[in-house]
Every structure is written in C-alpha cells, then in structure tokens.
Biopython code that builds the backbone (N, CA, C, O; Angstrom):
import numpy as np
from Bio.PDB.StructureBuilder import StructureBuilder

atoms = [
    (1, "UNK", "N", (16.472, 71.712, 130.958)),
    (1, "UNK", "CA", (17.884, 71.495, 131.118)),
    (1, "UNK", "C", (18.531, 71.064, 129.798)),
    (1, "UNK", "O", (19.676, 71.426, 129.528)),
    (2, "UNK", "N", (17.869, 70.357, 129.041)),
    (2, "UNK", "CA", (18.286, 69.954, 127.555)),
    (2, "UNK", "C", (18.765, 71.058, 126.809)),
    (2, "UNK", "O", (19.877, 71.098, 126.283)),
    (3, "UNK", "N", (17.824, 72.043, 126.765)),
    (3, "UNK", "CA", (18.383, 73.171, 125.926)),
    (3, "UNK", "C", (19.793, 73.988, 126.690)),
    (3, "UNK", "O", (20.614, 74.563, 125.975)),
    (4, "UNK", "N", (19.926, 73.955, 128.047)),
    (4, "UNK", "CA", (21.161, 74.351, 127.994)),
    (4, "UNK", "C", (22.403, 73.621, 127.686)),
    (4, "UNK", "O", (23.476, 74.215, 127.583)),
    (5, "UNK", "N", (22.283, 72.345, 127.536)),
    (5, "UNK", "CA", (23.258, 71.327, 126.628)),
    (5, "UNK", "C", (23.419, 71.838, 125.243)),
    (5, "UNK", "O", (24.492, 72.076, 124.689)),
    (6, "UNK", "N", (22.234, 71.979, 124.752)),
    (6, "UNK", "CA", (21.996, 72.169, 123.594)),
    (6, "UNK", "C", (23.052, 73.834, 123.326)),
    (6, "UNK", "O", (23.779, 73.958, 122.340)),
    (7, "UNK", "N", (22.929, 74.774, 124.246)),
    (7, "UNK", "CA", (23.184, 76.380, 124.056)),
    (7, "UNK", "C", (24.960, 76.079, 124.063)),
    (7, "UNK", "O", (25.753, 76.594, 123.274)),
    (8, "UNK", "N", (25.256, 75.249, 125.015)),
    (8, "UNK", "CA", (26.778, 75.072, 125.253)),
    (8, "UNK", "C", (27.329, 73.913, 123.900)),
    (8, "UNK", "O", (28.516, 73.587, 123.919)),
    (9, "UNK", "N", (26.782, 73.575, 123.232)),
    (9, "UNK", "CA", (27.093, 72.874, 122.660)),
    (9, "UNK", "C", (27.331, 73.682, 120.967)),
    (9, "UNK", "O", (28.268, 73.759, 120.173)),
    (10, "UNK", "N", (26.041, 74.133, 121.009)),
    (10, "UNK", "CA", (26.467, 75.344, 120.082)),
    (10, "UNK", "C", (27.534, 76.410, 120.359)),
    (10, "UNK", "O", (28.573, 76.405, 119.697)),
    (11, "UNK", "N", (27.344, 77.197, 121.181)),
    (11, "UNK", "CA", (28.461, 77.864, 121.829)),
    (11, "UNK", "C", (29.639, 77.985, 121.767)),
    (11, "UNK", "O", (30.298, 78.990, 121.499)),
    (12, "UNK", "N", (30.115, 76.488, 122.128)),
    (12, "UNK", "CA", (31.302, 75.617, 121.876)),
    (12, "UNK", "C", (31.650, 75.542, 120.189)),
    (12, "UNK", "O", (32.746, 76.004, 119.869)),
    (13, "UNK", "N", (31.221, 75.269, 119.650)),
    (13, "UNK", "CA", (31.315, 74.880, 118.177)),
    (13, "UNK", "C", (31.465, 76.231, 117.259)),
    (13, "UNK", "O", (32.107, 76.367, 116.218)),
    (14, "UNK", "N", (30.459, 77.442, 118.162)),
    (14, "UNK", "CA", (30.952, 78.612, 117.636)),
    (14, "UNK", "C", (32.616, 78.868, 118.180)),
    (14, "UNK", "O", (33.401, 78.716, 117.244)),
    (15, "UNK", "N", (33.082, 79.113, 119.093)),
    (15, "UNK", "CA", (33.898, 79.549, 119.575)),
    (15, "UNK", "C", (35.104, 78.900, 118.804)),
    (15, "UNK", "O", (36.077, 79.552, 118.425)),
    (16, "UNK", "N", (34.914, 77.322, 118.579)),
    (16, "UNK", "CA", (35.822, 76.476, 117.653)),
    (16, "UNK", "C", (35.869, 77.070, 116.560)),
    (16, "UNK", "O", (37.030, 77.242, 116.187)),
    (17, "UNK", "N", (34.965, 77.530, 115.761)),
    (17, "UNK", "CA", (35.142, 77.330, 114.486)),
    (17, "UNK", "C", (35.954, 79.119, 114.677)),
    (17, "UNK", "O", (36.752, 79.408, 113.785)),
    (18, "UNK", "N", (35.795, 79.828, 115.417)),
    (18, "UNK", "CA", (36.925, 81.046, 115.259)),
    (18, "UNK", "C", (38.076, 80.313, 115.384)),
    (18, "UNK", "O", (38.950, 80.471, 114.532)),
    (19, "UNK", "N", (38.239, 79.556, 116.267)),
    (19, "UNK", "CA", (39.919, 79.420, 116.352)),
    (19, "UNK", "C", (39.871, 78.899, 115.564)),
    (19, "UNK", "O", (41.044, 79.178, 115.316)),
    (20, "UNK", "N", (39.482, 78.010, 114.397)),
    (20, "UNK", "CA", (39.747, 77.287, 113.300)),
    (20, "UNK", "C", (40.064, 78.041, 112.180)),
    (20, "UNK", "O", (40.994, 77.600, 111.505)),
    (21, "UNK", "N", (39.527, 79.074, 111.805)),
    (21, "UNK", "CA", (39.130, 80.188, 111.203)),
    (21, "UNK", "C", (40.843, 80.805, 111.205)),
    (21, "UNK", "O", (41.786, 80.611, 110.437)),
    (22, "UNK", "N", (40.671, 81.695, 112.576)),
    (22, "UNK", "CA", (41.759, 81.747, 113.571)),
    (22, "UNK", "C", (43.086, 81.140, 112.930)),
    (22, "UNK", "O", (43.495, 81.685, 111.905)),
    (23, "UNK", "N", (43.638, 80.293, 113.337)),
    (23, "UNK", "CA", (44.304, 79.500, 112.989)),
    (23, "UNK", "C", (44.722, 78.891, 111.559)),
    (23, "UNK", "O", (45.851, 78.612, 111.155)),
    (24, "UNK", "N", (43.659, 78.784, 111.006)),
    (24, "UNK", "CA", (43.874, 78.545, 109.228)),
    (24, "UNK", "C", (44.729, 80.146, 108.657)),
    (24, "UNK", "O", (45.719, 80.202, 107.928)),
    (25, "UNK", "N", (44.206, 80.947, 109.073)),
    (25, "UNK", "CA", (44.481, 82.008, 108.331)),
    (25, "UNK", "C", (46.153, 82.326, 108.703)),
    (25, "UNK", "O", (47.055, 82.675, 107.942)),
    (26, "UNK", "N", (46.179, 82.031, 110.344)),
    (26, "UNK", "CA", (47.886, 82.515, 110.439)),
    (26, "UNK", "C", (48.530, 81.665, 109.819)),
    (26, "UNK", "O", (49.400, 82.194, 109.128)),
    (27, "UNK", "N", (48.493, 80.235, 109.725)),
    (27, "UNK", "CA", (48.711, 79.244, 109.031)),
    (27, "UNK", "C", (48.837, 79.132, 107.488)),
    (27, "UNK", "O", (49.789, 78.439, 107.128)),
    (28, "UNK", "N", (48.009, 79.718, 106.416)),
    (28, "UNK", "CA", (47.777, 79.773, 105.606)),
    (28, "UNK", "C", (46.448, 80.402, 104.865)),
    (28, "UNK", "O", (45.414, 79.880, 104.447)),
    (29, "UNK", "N", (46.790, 81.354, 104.882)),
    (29, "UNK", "CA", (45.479, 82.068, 103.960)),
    (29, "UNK", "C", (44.990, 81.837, 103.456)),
    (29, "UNK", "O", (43.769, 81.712, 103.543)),
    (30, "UNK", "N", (46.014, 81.555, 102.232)),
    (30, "UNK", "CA", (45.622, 81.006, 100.505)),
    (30, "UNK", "C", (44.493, 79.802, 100.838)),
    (30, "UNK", "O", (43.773, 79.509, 99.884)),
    (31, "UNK", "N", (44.308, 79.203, 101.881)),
    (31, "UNK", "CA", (43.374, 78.073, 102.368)),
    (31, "UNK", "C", (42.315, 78.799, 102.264)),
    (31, "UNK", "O", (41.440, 78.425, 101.484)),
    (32, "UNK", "N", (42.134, 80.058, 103.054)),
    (32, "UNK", "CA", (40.526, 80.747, 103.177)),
    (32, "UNK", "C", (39.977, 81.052, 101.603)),
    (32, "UNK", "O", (38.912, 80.906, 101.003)),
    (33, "UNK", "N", (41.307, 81.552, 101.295)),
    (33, "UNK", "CA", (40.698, 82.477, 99.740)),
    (33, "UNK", "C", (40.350, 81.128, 99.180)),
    (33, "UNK", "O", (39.134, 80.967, 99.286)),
    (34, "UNK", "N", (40.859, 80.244, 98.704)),
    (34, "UNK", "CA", (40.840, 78.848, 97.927)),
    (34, "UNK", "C", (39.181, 78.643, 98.306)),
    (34, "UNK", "O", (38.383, 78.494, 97.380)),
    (35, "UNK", "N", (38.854, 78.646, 99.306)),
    (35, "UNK", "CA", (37.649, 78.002, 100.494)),
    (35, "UNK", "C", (36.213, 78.790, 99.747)),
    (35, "UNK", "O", (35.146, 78.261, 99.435)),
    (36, "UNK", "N", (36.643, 80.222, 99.607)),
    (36, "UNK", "CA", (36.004, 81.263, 99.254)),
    (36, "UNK", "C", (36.068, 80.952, 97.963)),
    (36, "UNK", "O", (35.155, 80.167, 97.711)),
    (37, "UNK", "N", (36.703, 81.190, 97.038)),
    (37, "UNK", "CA", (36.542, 80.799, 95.893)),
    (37, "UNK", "C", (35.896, 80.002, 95.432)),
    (37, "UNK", "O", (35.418, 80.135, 94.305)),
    (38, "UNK", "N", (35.675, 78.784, 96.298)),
    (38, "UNK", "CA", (35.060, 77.506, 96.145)),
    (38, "UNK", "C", (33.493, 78.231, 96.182)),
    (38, "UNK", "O", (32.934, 78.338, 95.090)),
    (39, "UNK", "N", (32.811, 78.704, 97.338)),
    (39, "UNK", "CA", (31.935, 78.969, 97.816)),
    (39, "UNK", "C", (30.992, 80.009, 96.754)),
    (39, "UNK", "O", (29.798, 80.003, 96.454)),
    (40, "UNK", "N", (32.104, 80.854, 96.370)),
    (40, "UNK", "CA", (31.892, 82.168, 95.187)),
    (40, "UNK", "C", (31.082, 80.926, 93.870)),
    (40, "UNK", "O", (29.949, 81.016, 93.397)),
    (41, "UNK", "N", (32.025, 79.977, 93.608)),
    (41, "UNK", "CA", (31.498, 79.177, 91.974)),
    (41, "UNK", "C", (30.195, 78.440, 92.866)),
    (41, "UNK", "O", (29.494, 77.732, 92.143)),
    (42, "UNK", "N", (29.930, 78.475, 93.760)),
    (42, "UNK", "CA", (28.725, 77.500, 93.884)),
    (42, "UNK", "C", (27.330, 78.510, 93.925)),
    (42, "UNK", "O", (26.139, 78.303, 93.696)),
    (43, "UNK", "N", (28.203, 79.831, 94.380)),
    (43, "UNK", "CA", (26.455, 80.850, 94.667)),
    (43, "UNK", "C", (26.306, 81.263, 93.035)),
    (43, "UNK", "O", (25.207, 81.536, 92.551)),
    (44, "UNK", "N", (28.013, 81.276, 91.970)),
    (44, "UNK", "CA", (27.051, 81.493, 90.894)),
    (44, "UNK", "C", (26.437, 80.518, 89.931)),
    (44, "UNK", "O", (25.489, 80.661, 89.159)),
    (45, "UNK", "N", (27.311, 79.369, 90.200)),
    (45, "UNK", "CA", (26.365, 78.002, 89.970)),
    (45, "UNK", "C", (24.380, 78.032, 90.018)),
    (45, "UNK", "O", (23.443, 77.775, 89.262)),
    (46, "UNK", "N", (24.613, 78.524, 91.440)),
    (46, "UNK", "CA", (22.712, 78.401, 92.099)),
    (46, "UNK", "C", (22.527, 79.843, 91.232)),
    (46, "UNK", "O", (21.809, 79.445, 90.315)),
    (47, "UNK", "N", (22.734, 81.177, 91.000)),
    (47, "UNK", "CA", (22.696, 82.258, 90.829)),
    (47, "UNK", "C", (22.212, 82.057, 88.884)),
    (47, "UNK", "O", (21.330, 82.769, 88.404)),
    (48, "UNK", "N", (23.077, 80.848, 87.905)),
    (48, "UNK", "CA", (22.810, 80.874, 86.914)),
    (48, "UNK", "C", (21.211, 80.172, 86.661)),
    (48, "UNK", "O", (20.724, 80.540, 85.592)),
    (49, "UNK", "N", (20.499, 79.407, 87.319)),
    (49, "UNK", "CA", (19.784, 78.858, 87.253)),
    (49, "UNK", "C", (18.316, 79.697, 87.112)),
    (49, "UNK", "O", (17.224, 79.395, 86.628)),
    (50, "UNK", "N", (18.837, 80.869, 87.764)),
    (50, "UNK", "CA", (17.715, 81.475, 88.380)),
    (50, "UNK", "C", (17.437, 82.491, 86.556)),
    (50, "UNK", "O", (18.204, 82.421, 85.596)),
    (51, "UNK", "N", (16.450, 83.118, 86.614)),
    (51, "UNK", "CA", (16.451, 83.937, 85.531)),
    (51, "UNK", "C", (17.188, 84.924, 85.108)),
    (51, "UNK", "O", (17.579, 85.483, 86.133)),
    (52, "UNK", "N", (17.625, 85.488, 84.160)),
    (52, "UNK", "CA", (18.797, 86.534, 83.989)),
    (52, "UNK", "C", (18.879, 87.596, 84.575)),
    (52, "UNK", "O", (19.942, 88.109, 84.928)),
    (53, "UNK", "N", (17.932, 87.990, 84.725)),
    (53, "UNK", "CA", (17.969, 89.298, 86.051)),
    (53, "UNK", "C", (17.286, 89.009, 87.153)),
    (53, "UNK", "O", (16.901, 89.971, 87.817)),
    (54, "UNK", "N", (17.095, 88.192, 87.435)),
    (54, "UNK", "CA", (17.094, 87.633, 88.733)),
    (54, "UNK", "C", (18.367, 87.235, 89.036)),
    (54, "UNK", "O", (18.744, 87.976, 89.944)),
    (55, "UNK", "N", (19.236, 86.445, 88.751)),
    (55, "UNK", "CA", (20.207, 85.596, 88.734)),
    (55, "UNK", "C", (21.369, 86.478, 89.063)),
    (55, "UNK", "O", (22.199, 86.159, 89.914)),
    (56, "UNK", "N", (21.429, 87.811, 88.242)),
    (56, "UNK", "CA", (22.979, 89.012, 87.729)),
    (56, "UNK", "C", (22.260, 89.793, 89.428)),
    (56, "UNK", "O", (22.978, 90.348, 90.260)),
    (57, "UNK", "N", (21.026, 89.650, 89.535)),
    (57, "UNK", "CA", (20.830, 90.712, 90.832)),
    (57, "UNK", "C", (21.523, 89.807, 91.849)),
    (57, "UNK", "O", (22.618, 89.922, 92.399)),
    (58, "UNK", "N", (20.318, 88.625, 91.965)),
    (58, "UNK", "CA", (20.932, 88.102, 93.572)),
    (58, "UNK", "C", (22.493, 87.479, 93.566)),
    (58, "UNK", "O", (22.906, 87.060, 94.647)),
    (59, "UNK", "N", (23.052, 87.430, 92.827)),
    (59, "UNK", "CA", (24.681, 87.109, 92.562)),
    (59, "UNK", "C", (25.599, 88.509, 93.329)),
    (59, "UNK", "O", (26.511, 88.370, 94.144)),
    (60, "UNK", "N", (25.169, 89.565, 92.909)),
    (60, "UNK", "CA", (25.376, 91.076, 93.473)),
    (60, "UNK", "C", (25.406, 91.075, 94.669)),
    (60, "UNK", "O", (26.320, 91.324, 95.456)),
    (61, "UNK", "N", (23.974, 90.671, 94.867)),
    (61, "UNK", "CA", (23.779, 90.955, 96.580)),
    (61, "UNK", "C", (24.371, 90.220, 97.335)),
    (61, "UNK", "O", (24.406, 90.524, 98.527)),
    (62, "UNK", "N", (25.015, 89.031, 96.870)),
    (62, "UNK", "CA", (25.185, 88.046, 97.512)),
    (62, "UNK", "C", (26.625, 88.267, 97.815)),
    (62, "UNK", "O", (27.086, 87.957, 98.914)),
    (63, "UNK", "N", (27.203, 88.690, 97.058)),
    (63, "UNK", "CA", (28.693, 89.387, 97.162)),
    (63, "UNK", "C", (28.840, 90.723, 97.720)),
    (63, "UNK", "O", (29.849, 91.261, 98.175)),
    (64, "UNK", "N", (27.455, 91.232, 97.583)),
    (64, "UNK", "CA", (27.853, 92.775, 98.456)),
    (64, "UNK", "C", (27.813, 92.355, 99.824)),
    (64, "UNK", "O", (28.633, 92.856, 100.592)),
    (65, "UNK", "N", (26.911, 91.435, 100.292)),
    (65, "UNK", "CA", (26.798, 90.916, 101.813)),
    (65, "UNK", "C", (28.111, 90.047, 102.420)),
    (65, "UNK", "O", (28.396, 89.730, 103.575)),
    (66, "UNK", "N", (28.875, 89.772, 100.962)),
    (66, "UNK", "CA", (30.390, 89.012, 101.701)),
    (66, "UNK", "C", (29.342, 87.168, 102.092)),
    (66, "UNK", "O", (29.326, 86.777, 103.259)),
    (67, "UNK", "N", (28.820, 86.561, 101.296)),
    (67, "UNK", "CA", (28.186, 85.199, 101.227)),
    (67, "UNK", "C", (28.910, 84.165, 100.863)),
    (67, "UNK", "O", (28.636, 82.983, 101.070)),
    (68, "UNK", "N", (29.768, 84.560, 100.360)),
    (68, "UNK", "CA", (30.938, 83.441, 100.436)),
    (68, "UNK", "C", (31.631, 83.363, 101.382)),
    (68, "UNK", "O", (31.836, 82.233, 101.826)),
    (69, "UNK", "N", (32.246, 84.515, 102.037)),
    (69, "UNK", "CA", (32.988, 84.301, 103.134)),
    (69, "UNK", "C", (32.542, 83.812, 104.323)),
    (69, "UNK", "O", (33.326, 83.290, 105.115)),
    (70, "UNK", "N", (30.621, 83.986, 104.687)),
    (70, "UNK", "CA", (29.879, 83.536, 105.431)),
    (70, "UNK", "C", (29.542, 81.760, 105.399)),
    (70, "UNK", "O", (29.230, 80.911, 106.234)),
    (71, "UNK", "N", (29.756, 81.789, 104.222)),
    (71, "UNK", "CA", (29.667, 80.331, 103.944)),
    (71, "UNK", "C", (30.603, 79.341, 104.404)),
    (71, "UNK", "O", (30.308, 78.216, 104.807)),
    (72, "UNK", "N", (32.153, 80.012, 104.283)),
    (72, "UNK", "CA", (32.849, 79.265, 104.767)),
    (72, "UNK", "C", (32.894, 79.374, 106.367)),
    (72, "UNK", "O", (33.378, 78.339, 106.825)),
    (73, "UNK", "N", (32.648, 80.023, 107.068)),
    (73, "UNK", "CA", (32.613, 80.260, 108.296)),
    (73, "UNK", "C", (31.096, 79.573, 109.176)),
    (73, "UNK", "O", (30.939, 79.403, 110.385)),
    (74, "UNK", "N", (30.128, 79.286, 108.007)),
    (74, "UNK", "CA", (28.869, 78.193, 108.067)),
    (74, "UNK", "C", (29.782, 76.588, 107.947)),
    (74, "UNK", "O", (29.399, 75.585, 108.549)),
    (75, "UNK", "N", (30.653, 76.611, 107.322)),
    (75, "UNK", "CA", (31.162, 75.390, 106.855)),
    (75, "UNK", "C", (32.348, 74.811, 108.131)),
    (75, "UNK", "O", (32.731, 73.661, 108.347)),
    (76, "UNK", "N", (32.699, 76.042, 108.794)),
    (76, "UNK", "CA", (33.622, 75.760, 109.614)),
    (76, "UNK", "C", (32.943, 75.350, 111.009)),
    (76, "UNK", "O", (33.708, 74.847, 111.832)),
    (77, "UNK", "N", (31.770, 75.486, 111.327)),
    (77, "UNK", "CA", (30.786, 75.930, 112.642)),
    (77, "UNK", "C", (30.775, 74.210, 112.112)),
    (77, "UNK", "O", (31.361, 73.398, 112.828)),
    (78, "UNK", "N", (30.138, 73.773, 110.941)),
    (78, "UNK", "CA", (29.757, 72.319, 110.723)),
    (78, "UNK", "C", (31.092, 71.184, 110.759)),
    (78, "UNK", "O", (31.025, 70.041, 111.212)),
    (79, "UNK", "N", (32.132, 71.744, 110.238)),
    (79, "UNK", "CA", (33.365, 70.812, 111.031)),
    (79, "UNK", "C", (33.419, 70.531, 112.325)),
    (79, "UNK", "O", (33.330, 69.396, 112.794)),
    (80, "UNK", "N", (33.567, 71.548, 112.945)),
    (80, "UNK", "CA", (33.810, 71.620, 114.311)),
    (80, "UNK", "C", (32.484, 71.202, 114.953)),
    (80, "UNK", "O", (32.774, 71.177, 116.149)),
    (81, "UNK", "N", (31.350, 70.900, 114.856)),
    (81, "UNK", "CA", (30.438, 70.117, 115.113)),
    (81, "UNK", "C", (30.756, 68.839, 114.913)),
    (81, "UNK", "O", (31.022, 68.043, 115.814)),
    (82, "UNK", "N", (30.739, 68.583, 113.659)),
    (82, "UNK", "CA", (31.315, 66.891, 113.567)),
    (82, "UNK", "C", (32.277, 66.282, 114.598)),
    (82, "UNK", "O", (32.067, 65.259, 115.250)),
    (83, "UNK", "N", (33.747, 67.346, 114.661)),
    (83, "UNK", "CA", (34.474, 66.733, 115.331)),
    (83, "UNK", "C", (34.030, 66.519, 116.857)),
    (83, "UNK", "O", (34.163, 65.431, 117.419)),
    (84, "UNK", "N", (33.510, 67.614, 117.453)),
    (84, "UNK", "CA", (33.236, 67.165, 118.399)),
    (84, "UNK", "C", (31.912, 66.129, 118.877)),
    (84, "UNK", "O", (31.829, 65.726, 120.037)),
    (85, "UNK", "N", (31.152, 65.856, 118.080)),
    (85, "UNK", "CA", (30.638, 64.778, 117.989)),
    (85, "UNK", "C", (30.936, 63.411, 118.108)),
    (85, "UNK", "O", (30.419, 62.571, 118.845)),
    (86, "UNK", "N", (32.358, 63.237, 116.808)),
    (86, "UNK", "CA", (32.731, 62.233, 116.958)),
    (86, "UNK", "C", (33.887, 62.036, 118.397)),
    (86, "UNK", "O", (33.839, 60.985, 119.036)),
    (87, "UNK", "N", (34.786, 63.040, 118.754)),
    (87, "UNK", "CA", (35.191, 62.836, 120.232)),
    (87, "UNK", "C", (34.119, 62.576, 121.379)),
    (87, "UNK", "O", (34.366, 61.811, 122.312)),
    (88, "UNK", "N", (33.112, 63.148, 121.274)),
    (88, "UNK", "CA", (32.256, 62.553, 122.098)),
    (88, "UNK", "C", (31.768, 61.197, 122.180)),
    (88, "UNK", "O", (31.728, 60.438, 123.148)),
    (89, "UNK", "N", (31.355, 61.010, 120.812)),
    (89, "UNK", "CA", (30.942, 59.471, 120.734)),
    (89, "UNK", "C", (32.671, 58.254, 120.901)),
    (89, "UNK", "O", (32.627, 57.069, 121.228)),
    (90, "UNK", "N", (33.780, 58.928, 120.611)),
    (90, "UNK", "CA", (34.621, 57.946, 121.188)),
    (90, "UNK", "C", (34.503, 57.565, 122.591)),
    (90, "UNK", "O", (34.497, 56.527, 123.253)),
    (91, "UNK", "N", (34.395, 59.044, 122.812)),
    (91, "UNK", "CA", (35.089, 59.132, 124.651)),
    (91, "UNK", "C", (33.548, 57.863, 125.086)),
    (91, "UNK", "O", (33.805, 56.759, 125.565)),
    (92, "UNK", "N", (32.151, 58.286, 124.823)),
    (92, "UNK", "CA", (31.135, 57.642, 125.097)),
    (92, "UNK", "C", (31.643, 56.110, 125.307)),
    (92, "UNK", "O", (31.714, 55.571, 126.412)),
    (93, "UNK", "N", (32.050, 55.375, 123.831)),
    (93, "UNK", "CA", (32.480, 54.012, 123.846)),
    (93, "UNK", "C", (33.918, 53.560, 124.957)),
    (93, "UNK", "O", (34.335, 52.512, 125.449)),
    (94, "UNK", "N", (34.277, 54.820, 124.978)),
    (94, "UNK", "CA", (35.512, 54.146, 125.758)),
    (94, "UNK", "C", (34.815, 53.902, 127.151)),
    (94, "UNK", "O", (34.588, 52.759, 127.546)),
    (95, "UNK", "N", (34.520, 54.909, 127.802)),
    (95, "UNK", "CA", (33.852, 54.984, 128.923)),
    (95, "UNK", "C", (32.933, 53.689, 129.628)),
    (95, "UNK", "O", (32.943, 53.241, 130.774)),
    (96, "UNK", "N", (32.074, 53.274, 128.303)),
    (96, "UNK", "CA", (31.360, 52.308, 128.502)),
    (96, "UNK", "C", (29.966, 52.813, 128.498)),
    (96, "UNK", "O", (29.028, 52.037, 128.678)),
]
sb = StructureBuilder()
sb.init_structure("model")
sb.init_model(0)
sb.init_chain("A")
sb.init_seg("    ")
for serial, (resi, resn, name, xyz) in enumerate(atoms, 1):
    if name == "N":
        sb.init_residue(resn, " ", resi, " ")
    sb.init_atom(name, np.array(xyz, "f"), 0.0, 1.0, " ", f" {name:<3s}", serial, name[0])
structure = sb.get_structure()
C-alpha cells in the first residue's frame, strides 16, 4: 500500500510541475528561456571539465537531446515536490 502513496505522490508532482511549466510560460516566457540558459552554462560548465573531445561531443549531444530544457522541467518536478511537502507537513502540525 506504501508504494501506491508513493505512485500518487509522484504523479501529483508530475502533473504540478506541467501546470507550473504551464503557467510560467503564459505568464512569462523570458522566465523559461532565462531558466534554460541557466541550465545550458551549467552542462557546459560540467562539459569543460571533461577532455576536449570528449567535452565538444557530449556538450552536442546534450543539446541535440534538448538537456537543458529537461533540466528545467527536472527542476520544476523538485519544486513542486517541496511545496507539497511543506503543505503537508503544515496541514500535519495543524491537525495535530
């Protein structure tokens, strides 16, 4: 029975982070691209470390697969986890 807590709980957090997603974008775009951008300097951050053609390849691939944009949409699944975490743990204390 745990794991179906567990399936709805994920579930949930997926479904959030579209409308978040969702919602940022009708709201403001320039937020996603900004988000992405962010995400882009960190894979070539990790990407320079690596050896020079190692590094110029998996930087490629990583942008042909769209890994930044996945990232932020990894990043949004982990908001929307938090938050509902922490509403849970309020509602928990209020409750008693």
């Amino acid at each position: 029975m745990e794991w179906l807590g567990a399936g709805l709980f994920k579930g949930t957090a997926f479904v959030g982070a579209v409308v978040f997603v969702t919602t940022l974008w009708i709201y403001d775009a320039s937020i996603l691209v900004a988000g992405s951008d962010l995400n882009l300097q960190a894979i070539k951050l990790v990407a320079a470390q690596l050896p020079a053609e190692y590094g110029s390849k998996g930087e490629a691939a990583l942008r042909l697969f769209g890994a930044d944009r996945a990232f932020l949409f990894v990043e949004a699944v982990a908001a929307v986890k938090l938050f509902m975490l922490a509403v849970g743990r309020i509602l928990r204390l209020m409750i008693g």
